[in-house]
Structure formats: structure tokens, C-alpha cells
Backbone atoms as SQL, in Angstrom:
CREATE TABLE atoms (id INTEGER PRIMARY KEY, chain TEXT, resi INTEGER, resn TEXT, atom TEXT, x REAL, y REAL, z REAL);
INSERT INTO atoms VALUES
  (1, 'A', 1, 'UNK', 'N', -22.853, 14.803, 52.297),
  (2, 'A', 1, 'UNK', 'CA', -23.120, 13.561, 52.973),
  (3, 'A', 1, 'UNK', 'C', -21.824, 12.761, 53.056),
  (4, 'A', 2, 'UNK', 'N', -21.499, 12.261, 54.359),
  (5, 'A', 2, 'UNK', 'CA', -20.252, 11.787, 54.442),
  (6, 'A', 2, 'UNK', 'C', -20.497, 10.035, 53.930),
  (7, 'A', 3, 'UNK', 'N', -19.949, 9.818, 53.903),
  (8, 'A', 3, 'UNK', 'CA', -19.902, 8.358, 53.687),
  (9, 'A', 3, 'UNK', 'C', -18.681, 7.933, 54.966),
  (10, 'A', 4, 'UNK', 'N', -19.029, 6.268, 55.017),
  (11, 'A', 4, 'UNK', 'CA', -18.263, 5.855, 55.788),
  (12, 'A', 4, 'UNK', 'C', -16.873, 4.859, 55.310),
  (13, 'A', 5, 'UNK', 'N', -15.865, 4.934, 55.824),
  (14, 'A', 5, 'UNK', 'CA', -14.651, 4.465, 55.628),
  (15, 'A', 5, 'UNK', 'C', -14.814, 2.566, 54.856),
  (16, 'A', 6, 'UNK', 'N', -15.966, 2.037, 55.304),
  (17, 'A', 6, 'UNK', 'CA', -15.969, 0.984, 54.817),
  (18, 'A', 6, 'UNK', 'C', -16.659, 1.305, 53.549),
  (19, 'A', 7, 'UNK', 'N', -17.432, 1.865, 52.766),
  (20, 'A', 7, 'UNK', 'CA', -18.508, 2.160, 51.728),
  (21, 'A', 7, 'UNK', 'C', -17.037, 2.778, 50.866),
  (22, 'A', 8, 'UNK', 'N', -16.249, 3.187, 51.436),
  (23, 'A', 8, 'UNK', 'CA', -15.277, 3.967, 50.549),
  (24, 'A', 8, 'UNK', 'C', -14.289, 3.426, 49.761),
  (25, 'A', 9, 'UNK', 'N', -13.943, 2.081, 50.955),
  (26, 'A', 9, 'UNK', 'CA', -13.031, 1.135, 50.254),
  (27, 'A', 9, 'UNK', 'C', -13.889, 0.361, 49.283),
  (28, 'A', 10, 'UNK', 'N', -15.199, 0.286, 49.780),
  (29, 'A', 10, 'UNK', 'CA', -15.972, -0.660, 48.823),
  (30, 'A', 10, 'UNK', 'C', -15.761, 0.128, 47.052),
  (31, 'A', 11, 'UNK', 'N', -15.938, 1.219, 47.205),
  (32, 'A', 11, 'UNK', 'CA', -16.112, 1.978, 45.849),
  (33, 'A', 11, 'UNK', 'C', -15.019, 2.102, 45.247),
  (34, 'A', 12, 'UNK', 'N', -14.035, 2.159, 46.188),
  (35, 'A', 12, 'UNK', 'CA', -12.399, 2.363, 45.516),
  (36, 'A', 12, 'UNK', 'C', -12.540, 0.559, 44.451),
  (37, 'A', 13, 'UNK', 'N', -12.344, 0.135, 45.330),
  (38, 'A', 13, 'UNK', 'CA', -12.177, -1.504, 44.634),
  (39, 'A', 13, 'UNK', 'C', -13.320, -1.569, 43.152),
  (40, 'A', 14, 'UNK', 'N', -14.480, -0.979, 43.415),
  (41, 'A', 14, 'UNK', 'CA', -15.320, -1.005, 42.285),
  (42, 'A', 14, 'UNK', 'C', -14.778, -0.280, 40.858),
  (43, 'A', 15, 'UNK', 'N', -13.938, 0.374, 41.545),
  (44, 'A', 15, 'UNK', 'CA', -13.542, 1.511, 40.272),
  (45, 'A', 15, 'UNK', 'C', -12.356, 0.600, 39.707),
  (46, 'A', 16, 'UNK', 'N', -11.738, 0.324, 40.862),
  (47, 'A', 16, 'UNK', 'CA', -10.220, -0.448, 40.561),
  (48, 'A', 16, 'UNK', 'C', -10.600, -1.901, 39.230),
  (49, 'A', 17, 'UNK', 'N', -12.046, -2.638, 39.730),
  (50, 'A', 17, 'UNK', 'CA', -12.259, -3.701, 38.786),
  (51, 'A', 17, 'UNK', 'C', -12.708, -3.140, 37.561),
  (52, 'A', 18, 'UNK', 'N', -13.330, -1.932, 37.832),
  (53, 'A', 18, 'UNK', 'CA', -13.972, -1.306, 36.222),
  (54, 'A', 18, 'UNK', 'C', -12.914, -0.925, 35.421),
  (55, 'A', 19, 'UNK', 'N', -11.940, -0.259, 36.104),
  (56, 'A', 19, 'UNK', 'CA', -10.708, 0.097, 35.563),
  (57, 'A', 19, 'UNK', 'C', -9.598, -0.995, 34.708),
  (58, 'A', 20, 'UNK', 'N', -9.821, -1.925, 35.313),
  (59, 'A', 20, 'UNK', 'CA', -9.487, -3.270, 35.520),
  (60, 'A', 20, 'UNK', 'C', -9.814, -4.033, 33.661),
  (61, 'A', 21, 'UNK', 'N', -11.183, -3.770, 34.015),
  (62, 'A', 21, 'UNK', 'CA', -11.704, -4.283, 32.909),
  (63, 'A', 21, 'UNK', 'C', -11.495, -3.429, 31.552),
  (64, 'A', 22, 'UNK', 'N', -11.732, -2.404, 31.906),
  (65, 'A', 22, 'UNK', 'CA', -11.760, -1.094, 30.864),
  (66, 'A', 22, 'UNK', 'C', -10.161, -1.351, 29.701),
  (67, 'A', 23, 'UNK', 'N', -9.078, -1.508, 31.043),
  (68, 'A', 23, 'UNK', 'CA', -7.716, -1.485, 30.393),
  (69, 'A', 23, 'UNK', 'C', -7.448, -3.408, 29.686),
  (70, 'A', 24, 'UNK', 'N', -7.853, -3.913, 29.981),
  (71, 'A', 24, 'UNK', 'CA', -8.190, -5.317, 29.394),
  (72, 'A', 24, 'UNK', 'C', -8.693, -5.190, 28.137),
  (73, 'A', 25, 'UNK', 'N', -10.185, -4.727, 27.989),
  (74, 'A', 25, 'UNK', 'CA', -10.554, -4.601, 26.898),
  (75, 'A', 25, 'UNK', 'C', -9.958, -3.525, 25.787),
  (76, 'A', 26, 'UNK', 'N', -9.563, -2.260, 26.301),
  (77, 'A', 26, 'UNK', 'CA', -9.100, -1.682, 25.547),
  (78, 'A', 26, 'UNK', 'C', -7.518, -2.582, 24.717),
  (79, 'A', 27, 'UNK', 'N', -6.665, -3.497, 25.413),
  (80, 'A', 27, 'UNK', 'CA', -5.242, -4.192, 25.291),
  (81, 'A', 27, 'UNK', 'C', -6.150, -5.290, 24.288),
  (82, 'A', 28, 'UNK', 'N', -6.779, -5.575, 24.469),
  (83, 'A', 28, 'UNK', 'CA', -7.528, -6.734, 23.534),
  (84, 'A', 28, 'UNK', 'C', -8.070, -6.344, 21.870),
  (85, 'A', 29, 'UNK', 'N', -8.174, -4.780, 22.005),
  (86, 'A', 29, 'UNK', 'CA', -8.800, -3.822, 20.535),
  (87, 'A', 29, 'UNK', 'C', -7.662, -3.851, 20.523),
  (88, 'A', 30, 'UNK', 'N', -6.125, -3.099, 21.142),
  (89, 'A', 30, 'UNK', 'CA', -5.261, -2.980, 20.370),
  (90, 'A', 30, 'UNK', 'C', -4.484, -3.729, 19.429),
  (91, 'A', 31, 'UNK', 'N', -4.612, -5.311, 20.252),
  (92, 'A', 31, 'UNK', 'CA', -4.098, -6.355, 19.795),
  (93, 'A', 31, 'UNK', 'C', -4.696, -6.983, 18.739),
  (94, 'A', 32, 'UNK', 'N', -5.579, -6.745, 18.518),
  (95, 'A', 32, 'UNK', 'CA', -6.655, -7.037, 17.353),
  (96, 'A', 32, 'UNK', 'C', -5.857, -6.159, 16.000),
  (97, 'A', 33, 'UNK', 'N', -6.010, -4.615, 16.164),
  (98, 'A', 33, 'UNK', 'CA', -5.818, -3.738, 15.416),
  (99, 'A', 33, 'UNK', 'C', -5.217, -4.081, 14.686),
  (100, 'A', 34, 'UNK', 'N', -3.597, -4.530, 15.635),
  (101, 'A', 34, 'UNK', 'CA', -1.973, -5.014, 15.232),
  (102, 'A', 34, 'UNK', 'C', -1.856, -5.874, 14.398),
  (103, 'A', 35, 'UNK', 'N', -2.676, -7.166, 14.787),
  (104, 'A', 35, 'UNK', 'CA', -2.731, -8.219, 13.711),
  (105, 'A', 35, 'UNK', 'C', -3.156, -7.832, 12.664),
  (106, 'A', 36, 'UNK', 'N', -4.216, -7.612, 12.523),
  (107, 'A', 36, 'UNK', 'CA', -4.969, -6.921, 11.384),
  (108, 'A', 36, 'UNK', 'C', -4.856, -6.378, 10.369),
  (109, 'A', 37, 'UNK', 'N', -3.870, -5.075, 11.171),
  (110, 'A', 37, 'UNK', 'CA', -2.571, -4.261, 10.139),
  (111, 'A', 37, 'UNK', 'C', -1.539, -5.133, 9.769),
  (112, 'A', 38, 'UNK', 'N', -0.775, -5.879, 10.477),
  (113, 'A', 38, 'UNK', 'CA', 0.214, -7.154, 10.221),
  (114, 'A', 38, 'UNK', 'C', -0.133, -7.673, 9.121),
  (115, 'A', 39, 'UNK', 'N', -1.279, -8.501, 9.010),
  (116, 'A', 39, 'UNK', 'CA', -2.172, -9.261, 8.061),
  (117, 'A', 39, 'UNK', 'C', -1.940, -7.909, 6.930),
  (118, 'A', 40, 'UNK', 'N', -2.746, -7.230, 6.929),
  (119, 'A', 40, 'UNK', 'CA', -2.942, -6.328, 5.943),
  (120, 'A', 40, 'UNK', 'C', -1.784, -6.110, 4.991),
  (121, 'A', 41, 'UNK', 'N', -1.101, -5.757, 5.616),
  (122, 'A', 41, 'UNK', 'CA', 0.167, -5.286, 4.791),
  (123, 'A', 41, 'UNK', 'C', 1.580, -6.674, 4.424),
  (124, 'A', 42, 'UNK', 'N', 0.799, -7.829, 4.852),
  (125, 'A', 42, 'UNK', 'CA', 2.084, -8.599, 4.867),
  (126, 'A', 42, 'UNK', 'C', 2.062, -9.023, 3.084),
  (127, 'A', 43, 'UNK', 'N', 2.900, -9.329, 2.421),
  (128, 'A', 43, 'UNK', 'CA', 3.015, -9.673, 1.420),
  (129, 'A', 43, 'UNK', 'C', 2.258, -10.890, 0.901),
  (130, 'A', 44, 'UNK', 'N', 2.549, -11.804, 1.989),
  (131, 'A', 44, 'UNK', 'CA', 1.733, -13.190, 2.190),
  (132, 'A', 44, 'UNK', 'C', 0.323, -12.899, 2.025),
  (133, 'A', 45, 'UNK', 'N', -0.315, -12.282, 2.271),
  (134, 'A', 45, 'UNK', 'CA', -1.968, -11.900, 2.485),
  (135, 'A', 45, 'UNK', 'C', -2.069, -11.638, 0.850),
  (136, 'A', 46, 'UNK', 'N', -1.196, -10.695, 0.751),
  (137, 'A', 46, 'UNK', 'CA', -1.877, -10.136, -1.549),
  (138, 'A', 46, 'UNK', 'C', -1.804, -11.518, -1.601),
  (139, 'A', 47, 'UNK', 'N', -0.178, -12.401, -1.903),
  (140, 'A', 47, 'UNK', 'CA', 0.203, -13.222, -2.591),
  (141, 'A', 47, 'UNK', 'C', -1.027, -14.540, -2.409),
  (142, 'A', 48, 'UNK', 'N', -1.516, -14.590, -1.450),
  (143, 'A', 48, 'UNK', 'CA', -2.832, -15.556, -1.107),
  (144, 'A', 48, 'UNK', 'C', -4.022, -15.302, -1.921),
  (145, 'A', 49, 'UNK', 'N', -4.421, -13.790, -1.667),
  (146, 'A', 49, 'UNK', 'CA', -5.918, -13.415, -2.625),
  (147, 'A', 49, 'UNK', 'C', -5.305, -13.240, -3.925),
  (148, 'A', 50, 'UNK', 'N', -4.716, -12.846, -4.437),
  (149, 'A', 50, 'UNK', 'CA', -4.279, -12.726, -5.937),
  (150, 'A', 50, 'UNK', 'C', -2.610, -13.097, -6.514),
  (151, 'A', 51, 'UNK', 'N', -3.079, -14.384, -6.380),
  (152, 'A', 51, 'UNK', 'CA', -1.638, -15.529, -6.942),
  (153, 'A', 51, 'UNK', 'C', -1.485, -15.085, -8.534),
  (154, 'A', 52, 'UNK', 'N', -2.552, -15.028, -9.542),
  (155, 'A', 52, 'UNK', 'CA', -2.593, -14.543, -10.907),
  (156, 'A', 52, 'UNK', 'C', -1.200, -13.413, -10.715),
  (157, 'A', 53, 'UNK', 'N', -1.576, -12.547, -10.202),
  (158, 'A', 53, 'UNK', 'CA', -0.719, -10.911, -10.485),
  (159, 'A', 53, 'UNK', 'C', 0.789, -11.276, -9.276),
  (160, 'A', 54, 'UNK', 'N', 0.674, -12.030, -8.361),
  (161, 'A', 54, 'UNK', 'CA', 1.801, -12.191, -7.752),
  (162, 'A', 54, 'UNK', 'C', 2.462, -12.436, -8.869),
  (163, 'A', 55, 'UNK', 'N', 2.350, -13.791, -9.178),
  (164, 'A', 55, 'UNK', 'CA', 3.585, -14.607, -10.367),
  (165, 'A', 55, 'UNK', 'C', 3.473, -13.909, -11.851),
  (166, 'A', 56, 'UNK', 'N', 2.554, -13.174, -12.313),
  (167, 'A', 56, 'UNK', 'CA', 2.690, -12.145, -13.178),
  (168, 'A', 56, 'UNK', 'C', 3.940, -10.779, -12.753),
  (169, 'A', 57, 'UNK', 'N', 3.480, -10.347, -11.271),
  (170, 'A', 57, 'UNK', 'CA', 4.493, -9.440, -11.493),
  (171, 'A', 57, 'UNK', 'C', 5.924, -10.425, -11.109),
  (172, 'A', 58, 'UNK', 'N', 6.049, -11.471, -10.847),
  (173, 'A', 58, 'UNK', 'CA', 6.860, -12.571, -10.651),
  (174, 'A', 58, 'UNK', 'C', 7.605, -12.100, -11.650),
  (175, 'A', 59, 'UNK', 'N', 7.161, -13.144, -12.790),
  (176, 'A', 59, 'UNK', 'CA', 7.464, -13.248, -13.899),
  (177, 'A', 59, 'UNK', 'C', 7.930, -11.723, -14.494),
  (178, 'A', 60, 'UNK', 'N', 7.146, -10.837, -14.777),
  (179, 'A', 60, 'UNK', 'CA', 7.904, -9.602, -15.138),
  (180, 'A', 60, 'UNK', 'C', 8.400, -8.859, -14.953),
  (181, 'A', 61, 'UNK', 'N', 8.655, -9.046, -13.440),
  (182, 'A', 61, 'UNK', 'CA', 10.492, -8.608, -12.939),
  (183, 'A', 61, 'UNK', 'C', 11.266, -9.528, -13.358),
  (184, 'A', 62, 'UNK', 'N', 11.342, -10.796, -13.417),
  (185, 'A', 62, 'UNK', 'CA', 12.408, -11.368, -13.804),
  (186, 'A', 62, 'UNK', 'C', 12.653, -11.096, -15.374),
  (187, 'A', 63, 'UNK', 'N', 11.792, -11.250, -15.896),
  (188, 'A', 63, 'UNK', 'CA', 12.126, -10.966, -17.668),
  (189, 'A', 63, 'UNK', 'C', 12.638, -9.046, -17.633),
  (190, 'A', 64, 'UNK', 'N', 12.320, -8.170, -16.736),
  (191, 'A', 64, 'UNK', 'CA', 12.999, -7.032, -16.629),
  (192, 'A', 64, 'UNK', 'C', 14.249, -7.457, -16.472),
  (193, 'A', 65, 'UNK', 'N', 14.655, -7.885, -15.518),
  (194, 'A', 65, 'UNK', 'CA', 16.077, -8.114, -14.963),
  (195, 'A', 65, 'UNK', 'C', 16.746, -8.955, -16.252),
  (196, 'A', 66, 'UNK', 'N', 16.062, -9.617, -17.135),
  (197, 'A', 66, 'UNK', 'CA', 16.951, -11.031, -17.705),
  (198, 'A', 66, 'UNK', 'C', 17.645, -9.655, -19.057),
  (199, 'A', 67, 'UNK', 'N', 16.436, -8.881, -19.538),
  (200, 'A', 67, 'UNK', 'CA', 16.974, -8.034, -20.415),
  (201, 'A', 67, 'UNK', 'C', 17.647, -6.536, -20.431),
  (202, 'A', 68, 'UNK', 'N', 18.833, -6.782, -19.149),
  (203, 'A', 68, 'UNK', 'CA', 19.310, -5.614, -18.931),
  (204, 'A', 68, 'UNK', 'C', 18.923, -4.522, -18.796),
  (205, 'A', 69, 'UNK', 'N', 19.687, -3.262, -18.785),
  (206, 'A', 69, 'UNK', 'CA', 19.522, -2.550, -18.313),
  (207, 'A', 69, 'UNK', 'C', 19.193, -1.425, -19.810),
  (208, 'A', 70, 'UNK', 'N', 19.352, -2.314, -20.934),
  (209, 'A', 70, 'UNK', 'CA', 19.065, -1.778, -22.128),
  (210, 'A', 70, 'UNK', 'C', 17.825, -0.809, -22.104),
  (211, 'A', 71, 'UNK', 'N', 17.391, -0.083, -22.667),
  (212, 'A', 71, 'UNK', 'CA', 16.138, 0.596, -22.246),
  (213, 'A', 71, 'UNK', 'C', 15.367, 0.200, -23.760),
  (214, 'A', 72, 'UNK', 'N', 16.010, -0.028, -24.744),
  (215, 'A', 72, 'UNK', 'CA', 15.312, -0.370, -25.764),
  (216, 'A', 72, 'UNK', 'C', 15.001, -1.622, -26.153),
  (217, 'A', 73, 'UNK', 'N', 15.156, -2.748, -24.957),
  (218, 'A', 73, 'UNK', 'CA', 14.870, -4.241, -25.499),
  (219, 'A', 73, 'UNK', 'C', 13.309, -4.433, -25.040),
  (220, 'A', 74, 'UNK', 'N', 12.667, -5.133, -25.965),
  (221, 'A', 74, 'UNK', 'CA', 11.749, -5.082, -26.030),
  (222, 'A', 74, 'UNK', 'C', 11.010, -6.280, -24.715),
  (223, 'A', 75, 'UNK', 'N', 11.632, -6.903, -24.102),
  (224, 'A', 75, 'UNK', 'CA', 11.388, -7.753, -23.550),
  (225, 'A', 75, 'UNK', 'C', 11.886, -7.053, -21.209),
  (226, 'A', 76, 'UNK', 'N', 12.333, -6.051, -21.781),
  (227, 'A', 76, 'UNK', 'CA', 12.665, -5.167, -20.743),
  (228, 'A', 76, 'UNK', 'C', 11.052, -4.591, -20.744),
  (229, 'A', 77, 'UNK', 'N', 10.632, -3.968, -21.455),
  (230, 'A', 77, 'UNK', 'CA', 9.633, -2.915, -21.380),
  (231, 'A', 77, 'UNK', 'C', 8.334, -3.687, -21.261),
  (232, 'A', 78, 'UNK', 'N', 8.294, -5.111, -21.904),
  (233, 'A', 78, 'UNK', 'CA', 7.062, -6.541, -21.258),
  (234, 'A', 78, 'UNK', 'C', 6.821, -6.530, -20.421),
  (235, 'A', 79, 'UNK', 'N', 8.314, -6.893, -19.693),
  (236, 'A', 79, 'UNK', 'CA', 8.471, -7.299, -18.178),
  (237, 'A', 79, 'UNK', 'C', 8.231, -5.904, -17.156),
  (238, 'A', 80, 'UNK', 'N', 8.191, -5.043, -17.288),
  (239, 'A', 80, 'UNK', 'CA', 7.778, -3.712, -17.126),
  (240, 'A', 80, 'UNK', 'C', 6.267, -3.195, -16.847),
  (241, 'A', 81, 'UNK', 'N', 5.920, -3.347, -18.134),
  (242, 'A', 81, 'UNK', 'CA', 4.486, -3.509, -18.009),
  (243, 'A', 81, 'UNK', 'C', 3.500, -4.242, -17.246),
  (244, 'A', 82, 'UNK', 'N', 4.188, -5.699, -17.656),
  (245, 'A', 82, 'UNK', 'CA', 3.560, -6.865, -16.889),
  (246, 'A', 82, 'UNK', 'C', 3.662, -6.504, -15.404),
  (247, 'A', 83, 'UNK', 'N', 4.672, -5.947, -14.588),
  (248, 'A', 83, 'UNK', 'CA', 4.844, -5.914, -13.280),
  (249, 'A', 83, 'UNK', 'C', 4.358, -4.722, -13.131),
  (250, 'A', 84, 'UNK', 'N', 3.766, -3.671, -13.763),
  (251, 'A', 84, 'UNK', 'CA', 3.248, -2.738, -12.974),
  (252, 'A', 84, 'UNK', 'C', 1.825, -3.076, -13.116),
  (253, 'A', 85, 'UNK', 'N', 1.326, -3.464, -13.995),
  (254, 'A', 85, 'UNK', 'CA', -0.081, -4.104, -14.209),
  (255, 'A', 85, 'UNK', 'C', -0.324, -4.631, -12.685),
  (256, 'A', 86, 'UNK', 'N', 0.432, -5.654, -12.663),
  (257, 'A', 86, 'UNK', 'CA', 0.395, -6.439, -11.523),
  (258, 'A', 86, 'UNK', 'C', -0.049, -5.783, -10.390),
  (259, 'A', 87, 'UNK', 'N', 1.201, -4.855, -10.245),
  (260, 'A', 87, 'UNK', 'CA', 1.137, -4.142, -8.641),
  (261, 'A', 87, 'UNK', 'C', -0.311, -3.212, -8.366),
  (262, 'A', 88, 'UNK', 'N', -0.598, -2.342, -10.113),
  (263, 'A', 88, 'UNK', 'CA', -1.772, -1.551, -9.668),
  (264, 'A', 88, 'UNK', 'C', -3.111, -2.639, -9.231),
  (265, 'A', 89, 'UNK', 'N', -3.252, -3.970, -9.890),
  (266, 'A', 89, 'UNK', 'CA', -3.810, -4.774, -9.424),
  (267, 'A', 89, 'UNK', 'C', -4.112, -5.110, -7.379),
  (268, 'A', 90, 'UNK', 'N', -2.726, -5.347, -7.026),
  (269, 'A', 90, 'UNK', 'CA', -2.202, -5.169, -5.623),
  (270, 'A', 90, 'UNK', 'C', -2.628, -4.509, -5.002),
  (271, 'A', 91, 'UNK', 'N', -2.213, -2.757, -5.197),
  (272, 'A', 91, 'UNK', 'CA', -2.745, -2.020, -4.937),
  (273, 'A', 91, 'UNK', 'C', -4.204, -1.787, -4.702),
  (274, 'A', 92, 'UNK', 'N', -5.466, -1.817, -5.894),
  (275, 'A', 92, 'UNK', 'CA', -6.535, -1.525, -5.663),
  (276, 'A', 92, 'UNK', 'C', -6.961, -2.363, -4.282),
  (277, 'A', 93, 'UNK', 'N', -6.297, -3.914, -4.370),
  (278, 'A', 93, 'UNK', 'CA', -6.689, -4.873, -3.195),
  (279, 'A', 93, 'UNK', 'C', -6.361, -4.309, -2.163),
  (280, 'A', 94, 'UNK', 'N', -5.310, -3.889, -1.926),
  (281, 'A', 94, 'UNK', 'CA', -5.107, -3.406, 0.044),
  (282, 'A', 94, 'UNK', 'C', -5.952, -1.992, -0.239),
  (283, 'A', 95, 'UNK', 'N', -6.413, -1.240, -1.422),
  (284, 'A', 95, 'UNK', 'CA', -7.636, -0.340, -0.418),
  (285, 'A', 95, 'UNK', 'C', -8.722, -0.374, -0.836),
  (286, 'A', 96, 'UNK', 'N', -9.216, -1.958, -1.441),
  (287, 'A', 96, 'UNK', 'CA', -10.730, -2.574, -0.937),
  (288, 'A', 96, 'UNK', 'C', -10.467, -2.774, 0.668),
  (289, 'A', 97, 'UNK', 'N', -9.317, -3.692, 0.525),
  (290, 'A', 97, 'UNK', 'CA', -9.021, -4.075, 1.951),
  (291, 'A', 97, 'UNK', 'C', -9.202, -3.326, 3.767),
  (292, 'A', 98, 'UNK', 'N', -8.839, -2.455, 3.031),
  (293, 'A', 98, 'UNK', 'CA', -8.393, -1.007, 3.944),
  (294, 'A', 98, 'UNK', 'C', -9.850, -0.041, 4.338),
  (295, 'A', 99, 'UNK', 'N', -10.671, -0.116, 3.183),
  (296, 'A', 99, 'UNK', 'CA', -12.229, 0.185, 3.334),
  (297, 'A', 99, 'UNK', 'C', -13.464, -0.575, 3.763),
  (298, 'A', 100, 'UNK', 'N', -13.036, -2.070, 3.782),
  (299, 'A', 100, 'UNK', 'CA', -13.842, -3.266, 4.256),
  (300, 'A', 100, 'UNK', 'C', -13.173, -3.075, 5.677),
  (301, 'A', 101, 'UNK', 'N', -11.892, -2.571, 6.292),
  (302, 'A', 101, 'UNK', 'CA', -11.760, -2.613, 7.814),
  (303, 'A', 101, 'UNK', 'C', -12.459, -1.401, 8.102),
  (304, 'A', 102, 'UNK', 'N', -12.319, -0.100, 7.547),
  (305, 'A', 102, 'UNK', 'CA', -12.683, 0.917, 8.333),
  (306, 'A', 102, 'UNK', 'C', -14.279, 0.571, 7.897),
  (307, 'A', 103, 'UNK', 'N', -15.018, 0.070, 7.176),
  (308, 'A', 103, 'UNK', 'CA', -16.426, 0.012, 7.286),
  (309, 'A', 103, 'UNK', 'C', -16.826, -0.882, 8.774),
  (310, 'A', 104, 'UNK', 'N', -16.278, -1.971, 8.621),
  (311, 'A', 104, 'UNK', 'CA', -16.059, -2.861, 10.103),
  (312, 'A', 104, 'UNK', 'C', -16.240, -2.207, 11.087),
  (313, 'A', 105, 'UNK', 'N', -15.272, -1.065, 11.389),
  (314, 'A', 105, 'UNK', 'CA', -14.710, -0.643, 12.152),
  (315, 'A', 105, 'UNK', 'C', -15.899, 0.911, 12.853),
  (316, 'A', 106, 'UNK', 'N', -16.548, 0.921, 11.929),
  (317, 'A', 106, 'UNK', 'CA', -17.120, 2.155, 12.356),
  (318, 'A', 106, 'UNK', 'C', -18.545, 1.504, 13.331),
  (319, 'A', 107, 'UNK', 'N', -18.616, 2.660, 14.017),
  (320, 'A', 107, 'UNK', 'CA', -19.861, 2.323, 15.058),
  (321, 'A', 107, 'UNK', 'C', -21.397, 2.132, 14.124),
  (322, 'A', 108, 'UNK', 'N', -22.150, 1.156, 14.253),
  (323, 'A', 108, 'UNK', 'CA', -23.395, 1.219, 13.725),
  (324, 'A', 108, 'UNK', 'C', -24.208, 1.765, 14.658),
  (325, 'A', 109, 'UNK', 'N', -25.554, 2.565, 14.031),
  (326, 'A', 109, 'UNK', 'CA', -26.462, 3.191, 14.999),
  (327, 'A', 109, 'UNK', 'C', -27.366, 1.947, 15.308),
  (328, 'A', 110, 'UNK', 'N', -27.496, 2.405, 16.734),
  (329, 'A', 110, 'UNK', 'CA', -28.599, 1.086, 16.610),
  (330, 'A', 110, 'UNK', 'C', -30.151, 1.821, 16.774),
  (331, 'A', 111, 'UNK', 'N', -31.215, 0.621, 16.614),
  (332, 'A', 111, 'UNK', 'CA', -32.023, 0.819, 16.314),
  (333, 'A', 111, 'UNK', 'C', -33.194, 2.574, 16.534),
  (334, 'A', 112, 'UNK', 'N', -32.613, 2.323, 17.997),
  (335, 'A', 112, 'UNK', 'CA', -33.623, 3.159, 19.095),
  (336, 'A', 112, 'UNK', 'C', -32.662, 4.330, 18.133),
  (337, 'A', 113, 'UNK', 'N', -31.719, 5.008, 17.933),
  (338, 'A', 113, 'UNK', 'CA', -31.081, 6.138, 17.296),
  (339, 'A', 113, 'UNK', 'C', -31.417, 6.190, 15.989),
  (340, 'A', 114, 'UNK', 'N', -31.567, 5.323, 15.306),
  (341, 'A', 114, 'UNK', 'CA', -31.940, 5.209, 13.749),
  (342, 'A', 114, 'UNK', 'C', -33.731, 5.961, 13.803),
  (343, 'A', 115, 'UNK', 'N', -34.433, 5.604, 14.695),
  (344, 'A', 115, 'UNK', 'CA', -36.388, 6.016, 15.129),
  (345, 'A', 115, 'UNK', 'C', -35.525, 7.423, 15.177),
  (346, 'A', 116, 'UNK', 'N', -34.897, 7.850, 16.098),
  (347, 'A', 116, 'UNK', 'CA', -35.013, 9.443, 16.680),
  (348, 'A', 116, 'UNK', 'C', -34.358, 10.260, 15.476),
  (349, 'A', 117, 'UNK', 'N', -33.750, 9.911, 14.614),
  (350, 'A', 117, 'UNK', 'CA', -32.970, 10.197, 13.579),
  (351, 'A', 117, 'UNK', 'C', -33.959, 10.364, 12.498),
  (352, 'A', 118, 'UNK', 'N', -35.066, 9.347, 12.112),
  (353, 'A', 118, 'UNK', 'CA', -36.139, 10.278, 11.282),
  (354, 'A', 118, 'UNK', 'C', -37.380, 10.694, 11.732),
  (355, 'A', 119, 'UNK', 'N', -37.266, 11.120, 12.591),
  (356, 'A', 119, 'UNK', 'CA', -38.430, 11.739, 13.527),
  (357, 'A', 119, 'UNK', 'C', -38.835, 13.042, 12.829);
């Protein structure tokens, strides 16, 4: 079935706005993503949710640094401790963090699929 030259341009343009829209929304997820990850990983974000272990591992890098490079001062191996405490602290946070986005992030079934699913 032929179609006619005007019905054709009509459909071209339809595709062109869907297309239109499609690449919009997709530039709008990416830009989301970016921040997100930005946020995620910026230092500023730990140092906000967990100020305790920031200025803990603060503090016990600097008391590392104040007691040289000695390996046996006892105030080296504090400051040591104290700052890795800290960081594994850090750590666990960016991958709660990291599992609260990809839970976000995943598609929920909706209802009508959830019925056919225990059928």
C-alpha cells in the first residue's frame, strides 16, 4: 500500500519529535547519573554524613605525621589505627551508598506483572 507524499512527511516529523524526545530524556538520565556519581564520591558528601570519623581520621593522620617516621612510637601506630578505623568506617558508607542507588535504580515490576508472576 503506497502511501502518499504528504502522510510521509507527516510520519517523518512524528519520528523526528519522538526521536526528539527520546534523546532529551535519555541527556536528562545521563545528567542525573553524573551528579549522583559526583555527589557520591566527592569527599564533601562522607565528610557531611560522618563528621565523627572525618576529624577522627583528621586527627590520626596528623598525630601519624607529628610522630615521624619512627615505626616504634607509640603515638605513630594511634594515629594509624585511628585513621584506618576511620576510613573502613567511610568505606562501608559509599557501599550502603552505592546499594541504596542501584536499589533506586532498578526497574520495579508493576502490579499487572507481579498477578502473572504468581499465577
Amino acid at each position: 500500500m503506497l502511501q502518499s507524499p504528504a502522510d510521509l512527511q507527516r510520519r517523518k516529523r512524528e519520528l523526528r519529535l519522538r526521536i526528539g524526545r527520546l534523546r532529551r530524556r535519555i541527556d536528562r538520565h545521563a545528567r542525573a547519573v553524573q551528579r549522583e556519581g559526583e555527589r557520591l564520591l566527592s569527599w564533601r558528601t562522607v565528610v557531611r554524613q560522618l563528621p565523627g570519623n572525618a576529624v577522627l581520621a583528621a586527627f590520626g593522620f596528623g598525630l601519624a605525621l607529628a610522630a615521624g617516621l619512627s615505626a616504634r612510637s607509640i603515638a605513630r601506630w594511634v594515629g594509624l589505627r585511628m585513621m584506618r578505623h576511620s576510613l573502613r568506617q567511610g568505606q562501608r558508607f559509599v557501599w550502603a551508598e552505592l546499594h541504596r542507588i542501584w536499589s533506586a535504580s532498578s526497574p520495579r515490576p508493576t502490579a499487572a506483572e507481579e498477578a502473572v508472576g504468581h499465577d
